[in-house]
C-alpha positions in Angstrom: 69.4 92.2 68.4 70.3 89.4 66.0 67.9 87.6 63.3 68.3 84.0 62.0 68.8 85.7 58.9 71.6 87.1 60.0 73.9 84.3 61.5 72.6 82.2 58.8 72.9 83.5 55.2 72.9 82.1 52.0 72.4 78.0 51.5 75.3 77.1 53.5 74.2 79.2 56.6 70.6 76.9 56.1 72.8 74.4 56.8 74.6 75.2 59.3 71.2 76.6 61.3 69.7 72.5 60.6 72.9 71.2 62.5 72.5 73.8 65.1 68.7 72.9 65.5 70.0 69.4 65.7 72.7 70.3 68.2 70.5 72.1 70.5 67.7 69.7 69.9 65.1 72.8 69.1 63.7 71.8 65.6 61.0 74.8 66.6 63.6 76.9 65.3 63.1 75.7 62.0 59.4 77.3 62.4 60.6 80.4 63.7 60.1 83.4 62.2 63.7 84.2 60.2 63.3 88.2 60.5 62.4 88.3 63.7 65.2 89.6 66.3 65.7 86.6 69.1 65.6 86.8 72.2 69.2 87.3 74.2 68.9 84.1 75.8 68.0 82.2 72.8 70.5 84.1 71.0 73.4 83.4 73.1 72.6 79.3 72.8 72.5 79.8 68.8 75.8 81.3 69.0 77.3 78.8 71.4 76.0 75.9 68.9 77.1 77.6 66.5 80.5 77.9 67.3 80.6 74.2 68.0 79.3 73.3 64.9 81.8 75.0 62.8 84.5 74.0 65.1 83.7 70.4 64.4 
C-alpha cells in the first residue's frame, strides 16, 4: 500500500497533491493523515488524477 507521502514528496509533490485534491474535488484529503497507507480504491483515483494532472 501507498502513502500520500509517497506519491507526493518534497514541495512540488504538495503541489501537485492541491491540484489533485482540486481535480477530484476531495479537499478531505488535505486532512488526511500523510503516513497512513490509503485505501486501494482511493489509491487508484489519486493515481488516475494524478496522471492527468501532470499530463496537463
Amino acid at each position: 500500500m501507498t502513502t500520500l507521502n509517497q506519491l507526493f514528496p518534497g514541495n512540488l509533490g504538495r503541489l501537485k497533491l492541491l491540484r489533485v485534491m482540486l481535480r477530484l474535488g476531495m479537499p478531505e484529503l488535505s486532512k488526511y493523515n500523510a503516513n497512513q497507507p490509503l485505501e486501494p480504491m482511493l489509491e487508484r483515483r489519486v493515481r488516475q488524477a494524478l496522471h492527468e494532472v501532470e499530463a496537463g
